[in-house]
Rosetta silent file (secondary structure, phi, psi, omega in degrees, C-alpha in Angstrom):
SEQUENCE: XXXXXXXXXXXXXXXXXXXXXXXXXXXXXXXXXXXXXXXXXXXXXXXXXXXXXXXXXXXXXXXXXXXXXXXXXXXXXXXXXXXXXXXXXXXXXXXXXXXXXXXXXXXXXXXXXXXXXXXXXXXXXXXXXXXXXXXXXXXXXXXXXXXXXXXXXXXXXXXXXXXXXXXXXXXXXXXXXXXXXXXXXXXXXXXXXXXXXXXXXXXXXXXXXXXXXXXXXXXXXXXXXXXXXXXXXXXXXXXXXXXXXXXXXXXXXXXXXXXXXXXXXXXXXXXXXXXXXXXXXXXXXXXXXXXXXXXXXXX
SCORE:     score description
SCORE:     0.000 S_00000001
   1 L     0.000  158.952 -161.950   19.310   -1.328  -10.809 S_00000001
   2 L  -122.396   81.473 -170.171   17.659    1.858  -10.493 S_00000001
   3 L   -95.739  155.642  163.011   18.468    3.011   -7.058 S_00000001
   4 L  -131.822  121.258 -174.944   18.142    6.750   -5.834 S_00000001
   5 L    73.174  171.974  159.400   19.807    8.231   -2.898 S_00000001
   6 L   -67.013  140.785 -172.257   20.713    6.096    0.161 S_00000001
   7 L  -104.493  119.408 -173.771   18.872    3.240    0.519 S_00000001
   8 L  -126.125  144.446 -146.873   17.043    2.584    3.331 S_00000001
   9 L  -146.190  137.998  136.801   15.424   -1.107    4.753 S_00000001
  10 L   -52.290  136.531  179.817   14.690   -2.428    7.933 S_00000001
  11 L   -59.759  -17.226 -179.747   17.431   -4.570    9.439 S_00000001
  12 L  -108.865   35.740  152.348   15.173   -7.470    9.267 S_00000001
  13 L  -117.457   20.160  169.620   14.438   -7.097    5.333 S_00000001
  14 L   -54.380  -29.874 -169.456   18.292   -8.082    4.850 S_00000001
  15 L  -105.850    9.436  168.569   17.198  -11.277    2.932 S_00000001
  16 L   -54.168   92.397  166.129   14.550   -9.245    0.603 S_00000001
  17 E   -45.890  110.686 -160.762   15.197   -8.407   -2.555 S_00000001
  18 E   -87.501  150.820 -154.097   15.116   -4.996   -2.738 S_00000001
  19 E  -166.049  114.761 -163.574   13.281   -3.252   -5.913 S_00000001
  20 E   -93.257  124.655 -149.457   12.874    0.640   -5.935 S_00000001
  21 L  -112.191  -52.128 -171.825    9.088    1.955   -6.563 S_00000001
  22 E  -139.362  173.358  176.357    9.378    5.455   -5.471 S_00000001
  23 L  -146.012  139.071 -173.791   11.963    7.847   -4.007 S_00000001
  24 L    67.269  170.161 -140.129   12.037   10.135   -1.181 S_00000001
  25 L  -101.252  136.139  179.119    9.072   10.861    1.086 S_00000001
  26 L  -105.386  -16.210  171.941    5.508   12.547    0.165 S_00000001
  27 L  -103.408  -23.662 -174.887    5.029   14.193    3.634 S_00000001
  28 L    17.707   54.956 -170.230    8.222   15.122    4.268 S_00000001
  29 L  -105.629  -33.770 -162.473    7.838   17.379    7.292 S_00000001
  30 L   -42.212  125.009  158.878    9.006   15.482   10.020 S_00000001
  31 L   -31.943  -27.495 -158.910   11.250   17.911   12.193 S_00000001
  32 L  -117.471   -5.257 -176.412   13.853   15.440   12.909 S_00000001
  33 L  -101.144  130.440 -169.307   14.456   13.683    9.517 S_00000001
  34 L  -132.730    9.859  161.436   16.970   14.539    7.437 S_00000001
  35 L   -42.606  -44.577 -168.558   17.045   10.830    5.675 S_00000001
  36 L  -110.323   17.827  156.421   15.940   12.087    2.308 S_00000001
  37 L   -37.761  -56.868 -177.600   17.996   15.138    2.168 S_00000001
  38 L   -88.487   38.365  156.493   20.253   14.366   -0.400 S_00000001
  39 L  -115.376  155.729 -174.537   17.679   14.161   -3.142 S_00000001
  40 L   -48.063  -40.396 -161.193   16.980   16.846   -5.661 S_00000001
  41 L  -115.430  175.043  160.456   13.366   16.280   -5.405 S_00000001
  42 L   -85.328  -27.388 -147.177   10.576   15.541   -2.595 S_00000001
  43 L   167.271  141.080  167.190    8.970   12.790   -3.599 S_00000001
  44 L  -169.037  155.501 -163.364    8.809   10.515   -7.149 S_00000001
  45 E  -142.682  134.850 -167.904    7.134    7.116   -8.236 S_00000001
  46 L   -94.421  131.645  178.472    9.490    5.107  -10.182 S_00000001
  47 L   -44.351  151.038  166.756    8.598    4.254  -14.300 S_00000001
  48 H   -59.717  -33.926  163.933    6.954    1.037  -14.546 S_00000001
  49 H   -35.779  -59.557 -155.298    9.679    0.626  -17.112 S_00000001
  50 H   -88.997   -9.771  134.539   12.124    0.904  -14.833 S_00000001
  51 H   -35.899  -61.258 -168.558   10.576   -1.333  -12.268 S_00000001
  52 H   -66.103  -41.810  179.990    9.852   -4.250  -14.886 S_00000001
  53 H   -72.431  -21.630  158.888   13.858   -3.745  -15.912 S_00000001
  54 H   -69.011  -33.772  146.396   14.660   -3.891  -12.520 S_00000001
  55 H   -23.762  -51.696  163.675   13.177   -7.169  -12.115 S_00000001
  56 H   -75.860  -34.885 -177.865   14.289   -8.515  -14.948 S_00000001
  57 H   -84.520  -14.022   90.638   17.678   -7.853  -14.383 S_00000001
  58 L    16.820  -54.403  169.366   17.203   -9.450  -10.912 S_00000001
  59 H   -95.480  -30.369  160.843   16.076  -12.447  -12.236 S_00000001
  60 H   -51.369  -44.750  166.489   18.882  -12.817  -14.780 S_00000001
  61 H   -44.587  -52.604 -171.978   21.416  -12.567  -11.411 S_00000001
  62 H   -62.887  -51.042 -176.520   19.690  -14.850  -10.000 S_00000001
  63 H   -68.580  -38.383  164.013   19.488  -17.228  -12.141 S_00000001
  64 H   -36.099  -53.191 -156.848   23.696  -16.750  -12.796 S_00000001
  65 H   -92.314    1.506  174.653   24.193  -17.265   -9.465 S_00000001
  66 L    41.541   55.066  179.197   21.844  -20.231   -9.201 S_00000001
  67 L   -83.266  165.151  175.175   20.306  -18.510   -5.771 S_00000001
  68 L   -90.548  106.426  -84.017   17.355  -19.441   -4.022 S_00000001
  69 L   -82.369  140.429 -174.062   14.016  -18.551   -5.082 S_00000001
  70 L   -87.818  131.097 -157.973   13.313  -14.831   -4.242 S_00000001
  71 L  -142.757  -40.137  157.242   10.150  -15.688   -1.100 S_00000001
  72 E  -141.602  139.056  175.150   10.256  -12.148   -0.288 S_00000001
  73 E  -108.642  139.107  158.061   10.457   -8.414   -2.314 S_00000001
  74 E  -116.491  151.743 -173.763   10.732   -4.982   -0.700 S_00000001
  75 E  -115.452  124.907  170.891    9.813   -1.934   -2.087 S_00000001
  76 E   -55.768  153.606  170.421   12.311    0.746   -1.659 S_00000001
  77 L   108.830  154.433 -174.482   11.306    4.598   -0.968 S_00000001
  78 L   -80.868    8.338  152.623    9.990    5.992    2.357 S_00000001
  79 L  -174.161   75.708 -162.750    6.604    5.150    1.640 S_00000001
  80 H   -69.841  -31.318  165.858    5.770    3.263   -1.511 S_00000001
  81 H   -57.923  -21.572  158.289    2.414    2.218    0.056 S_00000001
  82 H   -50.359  -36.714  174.728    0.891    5.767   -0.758 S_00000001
  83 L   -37.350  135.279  162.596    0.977    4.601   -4.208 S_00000001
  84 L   -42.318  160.580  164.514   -2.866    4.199   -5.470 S_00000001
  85 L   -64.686  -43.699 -176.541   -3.974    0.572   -5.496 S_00000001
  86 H   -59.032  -60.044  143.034   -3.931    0.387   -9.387 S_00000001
  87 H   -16.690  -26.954  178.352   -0.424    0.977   -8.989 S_00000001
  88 H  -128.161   18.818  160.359    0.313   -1.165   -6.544 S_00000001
  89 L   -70.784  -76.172 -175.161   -1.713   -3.644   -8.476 S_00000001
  90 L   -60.105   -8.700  178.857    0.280   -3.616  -11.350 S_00000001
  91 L   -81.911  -38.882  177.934    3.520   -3.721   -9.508 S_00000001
  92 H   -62.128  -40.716 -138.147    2.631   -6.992   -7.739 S_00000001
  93 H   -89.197  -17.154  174.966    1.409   -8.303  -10.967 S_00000001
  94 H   -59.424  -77.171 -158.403    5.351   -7.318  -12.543 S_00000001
  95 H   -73.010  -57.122 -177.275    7.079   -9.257   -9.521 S_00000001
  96 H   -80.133   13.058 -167.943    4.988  -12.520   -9.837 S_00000001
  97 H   -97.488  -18.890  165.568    5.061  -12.371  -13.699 S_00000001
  98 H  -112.975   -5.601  176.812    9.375  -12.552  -12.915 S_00000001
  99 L  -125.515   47.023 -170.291    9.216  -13.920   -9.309 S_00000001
 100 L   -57.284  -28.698  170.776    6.013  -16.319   -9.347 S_00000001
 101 L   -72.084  -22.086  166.920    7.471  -17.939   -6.224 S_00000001
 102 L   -26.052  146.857  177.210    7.384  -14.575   -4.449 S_00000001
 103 L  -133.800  -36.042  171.721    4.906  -15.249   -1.601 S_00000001
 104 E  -151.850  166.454 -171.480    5.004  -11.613   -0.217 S_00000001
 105 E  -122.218  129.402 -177.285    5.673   -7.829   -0.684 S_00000001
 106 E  -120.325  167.558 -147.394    6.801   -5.392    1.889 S_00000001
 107 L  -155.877  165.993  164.480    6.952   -1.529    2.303 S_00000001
 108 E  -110.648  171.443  164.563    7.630    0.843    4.383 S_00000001
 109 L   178.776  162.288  165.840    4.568    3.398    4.939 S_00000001
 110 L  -104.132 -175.811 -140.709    2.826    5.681    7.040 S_00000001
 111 L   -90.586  -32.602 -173.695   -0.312    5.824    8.894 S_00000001
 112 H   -85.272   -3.111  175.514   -1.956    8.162    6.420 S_00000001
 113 H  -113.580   24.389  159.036   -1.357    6.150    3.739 S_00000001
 114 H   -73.708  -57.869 -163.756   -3.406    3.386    5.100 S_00000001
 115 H   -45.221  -30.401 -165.606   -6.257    5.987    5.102 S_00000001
 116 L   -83.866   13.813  162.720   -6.112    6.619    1.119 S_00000001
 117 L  -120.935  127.986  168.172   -7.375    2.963    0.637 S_00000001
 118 L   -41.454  152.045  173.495  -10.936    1.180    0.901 S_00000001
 119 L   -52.521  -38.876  170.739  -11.298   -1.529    2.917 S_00000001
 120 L   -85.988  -23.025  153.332  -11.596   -3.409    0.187 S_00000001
 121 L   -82.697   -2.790 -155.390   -8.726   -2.665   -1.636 S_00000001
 122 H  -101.254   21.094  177.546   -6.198   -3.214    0.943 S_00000001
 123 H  -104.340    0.959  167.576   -8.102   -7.014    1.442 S_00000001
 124 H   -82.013  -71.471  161.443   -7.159   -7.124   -2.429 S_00000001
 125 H   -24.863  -72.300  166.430   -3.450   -5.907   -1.578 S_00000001
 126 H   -25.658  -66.050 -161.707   -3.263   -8.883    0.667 S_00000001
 127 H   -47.877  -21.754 -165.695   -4.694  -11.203   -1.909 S_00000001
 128 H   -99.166    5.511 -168.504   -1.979   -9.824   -4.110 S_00000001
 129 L   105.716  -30.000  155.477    0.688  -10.260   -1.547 S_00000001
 130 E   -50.201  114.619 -161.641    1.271   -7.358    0.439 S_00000001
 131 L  -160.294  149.665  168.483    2.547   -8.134    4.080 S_00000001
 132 L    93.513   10.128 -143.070    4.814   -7.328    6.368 S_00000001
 133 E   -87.079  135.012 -156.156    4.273   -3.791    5.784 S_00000001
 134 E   -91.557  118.447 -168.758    6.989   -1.552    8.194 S_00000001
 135 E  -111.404  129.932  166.020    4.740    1.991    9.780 S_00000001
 136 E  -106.098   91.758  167.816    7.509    4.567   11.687 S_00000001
 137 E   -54.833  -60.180  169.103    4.542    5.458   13.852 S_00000001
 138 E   105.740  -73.139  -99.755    7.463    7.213   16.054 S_00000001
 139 L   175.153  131.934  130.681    5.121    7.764   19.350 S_00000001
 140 L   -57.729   -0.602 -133.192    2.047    7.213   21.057 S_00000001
 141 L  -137.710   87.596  165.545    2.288   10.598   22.412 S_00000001
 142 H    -5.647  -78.124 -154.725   -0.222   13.604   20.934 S_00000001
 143 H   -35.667  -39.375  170.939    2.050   16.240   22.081 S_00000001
 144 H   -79.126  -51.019 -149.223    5.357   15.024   19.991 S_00000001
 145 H   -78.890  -72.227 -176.860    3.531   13.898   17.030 S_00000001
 146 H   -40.934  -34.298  166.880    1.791   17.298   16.826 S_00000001
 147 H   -73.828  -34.351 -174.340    4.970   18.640   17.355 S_00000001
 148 H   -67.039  -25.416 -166.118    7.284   16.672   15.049 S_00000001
 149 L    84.334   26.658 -169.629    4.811   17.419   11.948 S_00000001
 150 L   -65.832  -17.866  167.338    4.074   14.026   11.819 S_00000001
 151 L    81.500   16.571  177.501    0.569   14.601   10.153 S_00000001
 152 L  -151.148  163.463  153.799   -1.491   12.158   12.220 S_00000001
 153 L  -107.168  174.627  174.908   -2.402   11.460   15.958 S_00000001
 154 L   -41.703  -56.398 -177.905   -2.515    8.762   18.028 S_00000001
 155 H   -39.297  -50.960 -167.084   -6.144    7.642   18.055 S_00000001
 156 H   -81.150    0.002  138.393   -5.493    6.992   13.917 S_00000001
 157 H    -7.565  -77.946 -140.815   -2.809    4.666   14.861 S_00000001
 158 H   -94.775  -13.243 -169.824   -4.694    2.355   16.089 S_00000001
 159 H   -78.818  -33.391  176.793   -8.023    3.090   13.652 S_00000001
 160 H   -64.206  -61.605 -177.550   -5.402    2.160   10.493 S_00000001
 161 H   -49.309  -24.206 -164.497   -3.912   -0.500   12.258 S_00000001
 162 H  -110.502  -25.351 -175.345   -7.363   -2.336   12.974 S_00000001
 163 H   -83.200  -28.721 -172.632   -8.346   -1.684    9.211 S_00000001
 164 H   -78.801  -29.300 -159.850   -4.931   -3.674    8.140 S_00000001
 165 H   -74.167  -38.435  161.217   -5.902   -6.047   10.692 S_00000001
 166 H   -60.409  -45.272  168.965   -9.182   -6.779    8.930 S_00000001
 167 L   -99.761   72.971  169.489   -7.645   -7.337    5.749 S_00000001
 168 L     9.472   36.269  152.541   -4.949   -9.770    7.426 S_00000001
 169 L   -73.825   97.390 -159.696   -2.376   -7.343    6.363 S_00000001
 170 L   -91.680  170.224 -151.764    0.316   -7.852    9.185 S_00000001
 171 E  -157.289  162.298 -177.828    2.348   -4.759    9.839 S_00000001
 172 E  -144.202  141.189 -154.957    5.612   -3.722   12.330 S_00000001
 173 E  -131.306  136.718  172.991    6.124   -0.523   14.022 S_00000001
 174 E   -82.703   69.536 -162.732    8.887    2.042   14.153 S_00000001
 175 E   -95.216  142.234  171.398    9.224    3.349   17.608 S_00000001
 176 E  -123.749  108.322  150.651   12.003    7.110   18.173 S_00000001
 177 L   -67.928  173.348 -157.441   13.047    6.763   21.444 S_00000001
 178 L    15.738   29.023 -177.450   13.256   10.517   22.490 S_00000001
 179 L   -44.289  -72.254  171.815   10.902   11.852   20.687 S_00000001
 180 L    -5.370  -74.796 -142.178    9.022   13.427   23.519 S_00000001
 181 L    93.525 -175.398  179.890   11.900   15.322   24.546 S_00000001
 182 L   -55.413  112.824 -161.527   13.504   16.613   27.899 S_00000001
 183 L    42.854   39.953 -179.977   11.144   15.456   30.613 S_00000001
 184 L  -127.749  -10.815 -159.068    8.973   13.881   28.784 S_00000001
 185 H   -60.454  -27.702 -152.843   10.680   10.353   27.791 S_00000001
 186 H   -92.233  -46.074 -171.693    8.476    8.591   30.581 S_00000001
 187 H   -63.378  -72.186 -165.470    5.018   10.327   29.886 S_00000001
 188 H   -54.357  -31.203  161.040    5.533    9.848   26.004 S_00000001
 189 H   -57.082  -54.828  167.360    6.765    5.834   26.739 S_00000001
 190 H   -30.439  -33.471 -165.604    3.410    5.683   28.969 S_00000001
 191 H  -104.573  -47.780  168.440    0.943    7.178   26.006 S_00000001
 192 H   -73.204  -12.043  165.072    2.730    4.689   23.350 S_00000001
 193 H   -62.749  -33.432  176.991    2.470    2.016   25.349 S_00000001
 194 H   -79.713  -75.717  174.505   -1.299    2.639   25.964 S_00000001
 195 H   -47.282   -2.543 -174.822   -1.618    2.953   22.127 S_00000001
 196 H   -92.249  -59.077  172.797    0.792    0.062   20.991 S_00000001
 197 L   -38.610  -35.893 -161.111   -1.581   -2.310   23.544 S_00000001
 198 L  -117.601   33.299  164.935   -4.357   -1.560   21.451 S_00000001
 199 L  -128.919  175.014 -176.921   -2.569   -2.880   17.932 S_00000001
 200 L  -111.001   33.268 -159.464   -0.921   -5.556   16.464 S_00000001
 201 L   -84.324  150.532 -157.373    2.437   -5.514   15.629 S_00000001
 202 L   -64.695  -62.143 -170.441    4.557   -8.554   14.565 S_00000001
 203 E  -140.464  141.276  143.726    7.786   -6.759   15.740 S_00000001
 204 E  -106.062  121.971  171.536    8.786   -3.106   17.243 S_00000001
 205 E   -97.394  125.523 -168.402   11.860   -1.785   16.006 S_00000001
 206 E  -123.102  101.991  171.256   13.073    1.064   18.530 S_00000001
 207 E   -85.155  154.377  159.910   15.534    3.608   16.837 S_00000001
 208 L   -92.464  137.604 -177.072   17.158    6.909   18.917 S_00000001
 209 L   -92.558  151.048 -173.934   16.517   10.027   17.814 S_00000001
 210 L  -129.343  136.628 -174.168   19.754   11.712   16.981 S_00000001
 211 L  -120.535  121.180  177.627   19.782   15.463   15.823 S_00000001
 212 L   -81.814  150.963 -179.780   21.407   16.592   12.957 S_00000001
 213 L   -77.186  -13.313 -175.964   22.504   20.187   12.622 S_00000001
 214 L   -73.613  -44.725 -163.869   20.793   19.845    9.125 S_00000001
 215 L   -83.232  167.626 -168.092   17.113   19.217   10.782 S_00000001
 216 H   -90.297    2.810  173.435   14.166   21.416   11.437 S_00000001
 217 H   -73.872  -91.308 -162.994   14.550   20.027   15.352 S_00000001
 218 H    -4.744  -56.000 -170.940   18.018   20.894   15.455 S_00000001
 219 H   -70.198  -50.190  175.332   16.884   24.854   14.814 S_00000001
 220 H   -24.191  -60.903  151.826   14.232   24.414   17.235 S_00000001
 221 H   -19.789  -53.897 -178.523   16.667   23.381   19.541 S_00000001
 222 H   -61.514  -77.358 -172.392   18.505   26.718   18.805 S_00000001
 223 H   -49.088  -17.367  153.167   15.592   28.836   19.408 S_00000001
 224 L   112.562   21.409  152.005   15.077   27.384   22.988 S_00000001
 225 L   -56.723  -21.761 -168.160   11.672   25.503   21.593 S_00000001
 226 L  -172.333  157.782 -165.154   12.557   22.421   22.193 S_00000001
 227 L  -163.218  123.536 -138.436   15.204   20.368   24.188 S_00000001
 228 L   -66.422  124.723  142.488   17.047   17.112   23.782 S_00000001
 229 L   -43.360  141.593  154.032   16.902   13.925   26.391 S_00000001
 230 L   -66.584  167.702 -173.686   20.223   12.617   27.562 S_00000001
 231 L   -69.919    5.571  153.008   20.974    9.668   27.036 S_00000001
 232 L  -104.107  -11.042 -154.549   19.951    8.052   30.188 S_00000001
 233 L   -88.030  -29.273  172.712   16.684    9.888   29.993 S_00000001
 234 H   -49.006  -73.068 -157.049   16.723    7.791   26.870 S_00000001
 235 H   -90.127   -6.029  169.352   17.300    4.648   27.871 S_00000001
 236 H   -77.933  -54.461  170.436   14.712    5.071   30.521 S_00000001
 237 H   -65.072  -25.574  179.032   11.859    5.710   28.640 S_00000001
 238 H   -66.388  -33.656  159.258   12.645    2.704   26.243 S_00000001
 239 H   -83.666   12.024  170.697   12.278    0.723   29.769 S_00000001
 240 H   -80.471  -61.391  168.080    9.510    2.405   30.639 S_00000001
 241 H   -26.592  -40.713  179.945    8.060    1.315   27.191 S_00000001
 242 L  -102.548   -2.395  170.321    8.850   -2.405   27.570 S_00000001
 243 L   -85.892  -34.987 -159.596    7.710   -2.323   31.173 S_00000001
 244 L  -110.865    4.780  178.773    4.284   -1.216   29.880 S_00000001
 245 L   -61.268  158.650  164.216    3.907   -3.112   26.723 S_00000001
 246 L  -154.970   23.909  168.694    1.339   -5.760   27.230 S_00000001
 247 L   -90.115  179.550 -174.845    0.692   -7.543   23.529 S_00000001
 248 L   -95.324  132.142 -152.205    2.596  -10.681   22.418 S_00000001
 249 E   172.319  128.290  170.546    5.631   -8.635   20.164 S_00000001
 250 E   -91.201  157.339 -147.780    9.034   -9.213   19.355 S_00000001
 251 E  -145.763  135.097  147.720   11.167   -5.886   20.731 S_00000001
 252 E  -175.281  140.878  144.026   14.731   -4.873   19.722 S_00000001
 253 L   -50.785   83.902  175.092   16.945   -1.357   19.280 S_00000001
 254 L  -117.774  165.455 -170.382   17.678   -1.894   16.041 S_00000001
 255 L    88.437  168.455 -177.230   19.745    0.288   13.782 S_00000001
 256 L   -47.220  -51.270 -147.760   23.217    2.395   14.273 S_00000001
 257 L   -71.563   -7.354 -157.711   21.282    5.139   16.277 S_00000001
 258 L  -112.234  104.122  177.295   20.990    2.727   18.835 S_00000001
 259 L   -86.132   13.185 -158.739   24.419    2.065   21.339 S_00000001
 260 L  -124.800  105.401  145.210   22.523   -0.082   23.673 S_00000001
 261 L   -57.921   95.593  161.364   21.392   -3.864   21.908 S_00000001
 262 L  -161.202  152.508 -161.245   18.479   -5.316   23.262 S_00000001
 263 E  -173.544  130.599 -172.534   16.065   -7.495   22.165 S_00000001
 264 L   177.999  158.277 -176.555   13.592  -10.036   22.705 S_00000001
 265 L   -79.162  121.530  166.410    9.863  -11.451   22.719 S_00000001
 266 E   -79.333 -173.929  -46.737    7.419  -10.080   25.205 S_00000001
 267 L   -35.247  -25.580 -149.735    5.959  -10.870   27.568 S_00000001
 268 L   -75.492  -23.085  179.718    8.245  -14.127   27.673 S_00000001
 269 L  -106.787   -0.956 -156.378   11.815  -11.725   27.790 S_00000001
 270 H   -69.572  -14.717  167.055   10.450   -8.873   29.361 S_00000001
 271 H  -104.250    1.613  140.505   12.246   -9.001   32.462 S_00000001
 272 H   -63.112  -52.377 -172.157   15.822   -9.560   31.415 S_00000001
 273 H   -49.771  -50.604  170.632   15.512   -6.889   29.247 S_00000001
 274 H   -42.789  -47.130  170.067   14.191   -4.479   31.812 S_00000001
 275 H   -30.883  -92.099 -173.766   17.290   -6.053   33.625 S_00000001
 276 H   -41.772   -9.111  163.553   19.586   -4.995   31.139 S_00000001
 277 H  -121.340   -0.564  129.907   18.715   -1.680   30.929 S_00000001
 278 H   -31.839  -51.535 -158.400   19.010   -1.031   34.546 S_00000001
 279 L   -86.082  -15.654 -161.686   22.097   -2.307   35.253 S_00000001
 280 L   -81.812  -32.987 -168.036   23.123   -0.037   31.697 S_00000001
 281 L   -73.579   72.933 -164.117   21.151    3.101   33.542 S_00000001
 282 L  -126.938  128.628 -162.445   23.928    4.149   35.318 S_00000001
 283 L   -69.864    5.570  173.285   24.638    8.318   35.847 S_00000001
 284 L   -47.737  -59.682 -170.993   28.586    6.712   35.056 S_00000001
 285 L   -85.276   30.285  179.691   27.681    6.075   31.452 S_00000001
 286 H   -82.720  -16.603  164.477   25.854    8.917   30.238 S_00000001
 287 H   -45.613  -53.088 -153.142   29.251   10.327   29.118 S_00000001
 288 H   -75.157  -28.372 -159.905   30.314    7.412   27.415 S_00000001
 289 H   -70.675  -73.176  176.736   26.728    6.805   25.550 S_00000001
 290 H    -9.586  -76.967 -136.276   26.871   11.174   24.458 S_00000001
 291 H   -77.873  -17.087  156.814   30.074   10.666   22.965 S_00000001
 292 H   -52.054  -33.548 -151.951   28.383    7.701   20.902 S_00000001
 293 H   -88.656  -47.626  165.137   25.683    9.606   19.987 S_00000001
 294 H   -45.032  -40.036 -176.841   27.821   12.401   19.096 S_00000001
 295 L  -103.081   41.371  173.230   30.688   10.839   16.718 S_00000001
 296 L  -124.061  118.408 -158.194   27.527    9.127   14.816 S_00000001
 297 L   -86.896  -40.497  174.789   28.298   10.624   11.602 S_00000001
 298 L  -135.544 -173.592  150.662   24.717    9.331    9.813 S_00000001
 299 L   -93.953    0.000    0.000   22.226    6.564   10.429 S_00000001
């Protein structure tokens, strides 16, 4: 298989078949990400060769191993949905011409790379299978986004998000707890929470941001620009977040970055969970959760 770099999936695309389109990141700005660091390059779209071979060689495993019909594929790279439509035409048409039982294709992508498609292609994308598609929106919250280099505001959240929504392209969101920063955790849960209300996603996955000495925060950080929550300051805003959610959404802290589990559907969970991060919101543990956050050698 024609992998590049560490490979990175949502925890709930574990049963996916994973199938690499592109590699590394096309905005690659973000202050705080140092995920695509160890490649050579910025940004590449994978040969069609080398797609089609992955595929094949997929289905030959598969078939050894007399597994059960591949239902869903994801495409690897940190945002294979930039890819043109023709492109992500012809990729689909690769995966049902060796997976015809595929029923859908997932992605990771970003907000701007809803914008580079007509309305009408991404109701074609559907038709062609494309679903499920993962956005790390990060924030509701102008002020961090603007800061982080994230390359969008809020408002097109939710204008992308209503355009997927027309072409019945369902989508999941990527929330960084502590984005904001140092006295900011509650106002920046408050402003995604207003913007999250007015989309649709199937699940929010809530990661911690963790600062690498490697990242463009991290110097920030140096320079007295910018300044870290702790790690109750943390866990506060994520219940501030889940206090103020008010769509139907499944919630969880997923990934390593996260020492605190929780997870459940709102509205119907929302007040254990609030529970649960009270009783965790204690100034006793902020020691022990630092020294997590600290001896967490990657994500």
């Amino acid at each position: 298989m024609h992998y590049t770099g560490t490979i990175w999936r949502p925890p709930y695309e574990a049963g996916s078949l994973l199938i690499e389109v592109t590699a590394g990141c096309t905005h690659h700005k973000c202050k705080f990400c140092t995920l695509y660091d160890d490649l050579p390059f910025k940004f590449r779209m994978s040969p069609l060769e080398d797609v089609e071979a992955d595929l094949l060689e997929a289905q030959i495993q598969m078939r050894s191993w007399r597994s059960k019909q591949v239902k869903r594929i994801y495409l690897v790279g940190a945002n294979p949905f930039v890819l043109q439509f023709e492109r992500l035409e012809k990729i689909s048409k690769l995966i049902h011409q060796y997976f015809p039982e595929c029923e859908t294709i997932g992605c990771f992508a970003r907000v701007t790379d809803v914008t580079l498609k007509t309305d009408e292609e991404l109701k074609k994308l559907h038709r062609l299978g494309y679903d499920g598609i993962t956005i790390g929106v990060e924030t509701g919250d102008n002020e961090a986004l603007t800061f982080m280099h994230k390359g969008y505001l809020a408002q097109e959240i939710v204008e992308q998000t209503k355009r997927l929504d027309q072409a019945s392209i369902t989508y999941n969101f990527f929330y960084l707890t502590g984005v904001s920063g140092s006295g900011r955790g509650v106002e920046g849960a408050l402003e995604s929470a207003k913007i999250f209300n007015m989309t649709r996603p199937k699940i929010i996955g809530s990661s911690m941001l963790t600062i690498y000495p490697e990242s463009e925060l991290y110097e920030e950080i140096q320079k007295g620009n910018w300044a870290e929550e702790s790690e109750l300051e943390k866990l506060n805003e994520l219940k501030t977040l889940i206090e103020h959610l008010e769509i139907p959404v499944y919630f969880a802290t997923l990934g390593a970055s996260n020492a605190v589990w929780v997870e459940g559907t709102l509205p119907k969970n929302k007040e254990t969970m609030i529970a649960q991060l009270e009783k965790i919101c204690h100034p006793d543990n902020e020691a022990v959760l630092r020294q997590y956050r600290t001896n967490l050698p990657h994500l």
